[in-house]
C-alpha positions as CSV (number, residue, x, y, z in Angstrom):
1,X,93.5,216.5,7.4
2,X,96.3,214.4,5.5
3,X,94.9,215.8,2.4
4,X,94.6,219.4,3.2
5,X,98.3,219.3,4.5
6,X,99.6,217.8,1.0
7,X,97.9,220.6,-0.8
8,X,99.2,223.3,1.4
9,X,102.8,221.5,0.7
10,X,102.1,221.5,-3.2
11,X,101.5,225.1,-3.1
12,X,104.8,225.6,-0.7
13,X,106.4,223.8,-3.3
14,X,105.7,225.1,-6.3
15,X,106.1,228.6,-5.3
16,X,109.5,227.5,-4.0
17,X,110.2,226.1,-7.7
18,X,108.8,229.1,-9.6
19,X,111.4,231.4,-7.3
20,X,114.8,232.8,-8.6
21,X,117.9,231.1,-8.1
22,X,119.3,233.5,-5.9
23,X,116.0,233.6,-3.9
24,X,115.6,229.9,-3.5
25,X,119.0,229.6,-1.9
26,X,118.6,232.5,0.5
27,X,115.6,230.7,1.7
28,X,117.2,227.4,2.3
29,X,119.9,229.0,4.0
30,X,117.9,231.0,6.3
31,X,115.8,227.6,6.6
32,X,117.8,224.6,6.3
33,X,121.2,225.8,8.0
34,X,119.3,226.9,11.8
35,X,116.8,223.1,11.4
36,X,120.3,221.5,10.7
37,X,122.4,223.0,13.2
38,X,120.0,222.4,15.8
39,X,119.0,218.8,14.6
40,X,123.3,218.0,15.0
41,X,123.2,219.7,18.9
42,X,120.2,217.7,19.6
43,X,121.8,214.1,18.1
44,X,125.0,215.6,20.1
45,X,123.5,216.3,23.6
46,X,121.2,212.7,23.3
47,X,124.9,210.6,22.3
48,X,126.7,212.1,25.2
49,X,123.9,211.3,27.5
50,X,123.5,208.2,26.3
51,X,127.4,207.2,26.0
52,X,127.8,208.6,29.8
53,X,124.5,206.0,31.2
54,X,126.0,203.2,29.4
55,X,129.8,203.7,30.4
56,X,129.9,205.9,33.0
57,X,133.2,207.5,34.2
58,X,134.4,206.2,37.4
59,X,134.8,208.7,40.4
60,X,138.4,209.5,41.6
61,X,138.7,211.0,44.8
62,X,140.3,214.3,45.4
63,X,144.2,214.2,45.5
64,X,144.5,215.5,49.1
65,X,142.3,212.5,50.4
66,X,144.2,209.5,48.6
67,X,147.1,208.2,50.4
68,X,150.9,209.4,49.5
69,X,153.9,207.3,48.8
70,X,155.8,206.6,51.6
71,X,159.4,208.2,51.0
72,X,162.3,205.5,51.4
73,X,164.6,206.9,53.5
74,X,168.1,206.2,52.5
75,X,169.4,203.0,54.7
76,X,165.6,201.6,55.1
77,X,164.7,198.7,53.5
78,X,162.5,199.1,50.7
């Protein structure tokens, strides 16, 4: 099985090599630029999910429901 994969990749590769310039990079870029942007949005999403579990962000409840300041009024004592 291993073997019969590294021949099919030796023939990938050397038709790759025996391409034009122009061709080769046109290939890459219509290979290697999706594989990469979708390998750096996976790393992404898995360190955010990760950095959330270990340090989570605490909850804060709703401005209406926390208490307000009591206003001073003038004369009181503080």
């Amino acid at each position: 099985m291993v073997d019969a994969v590294e021949q099919w990749w030796d023939g990938v590769e050397l038709w790759l090599a025996q391409l034009a310039f122009p061709f080769q990079f046109a290939l890459l870029m219509c290979v290697l630029l999706p594989l990469s942007l979708g390998l750096a949005r996976l790393i992404d999403r898995v360190v955010d999910n990760a950095s959330t579990r270990f340090n989570p962000v605490p909850k804060v409840p709703p401005a209406a429901e926390q208490e307000q300041p009591r206003k001073v009024e003038a004369g009181e004592p503080s």
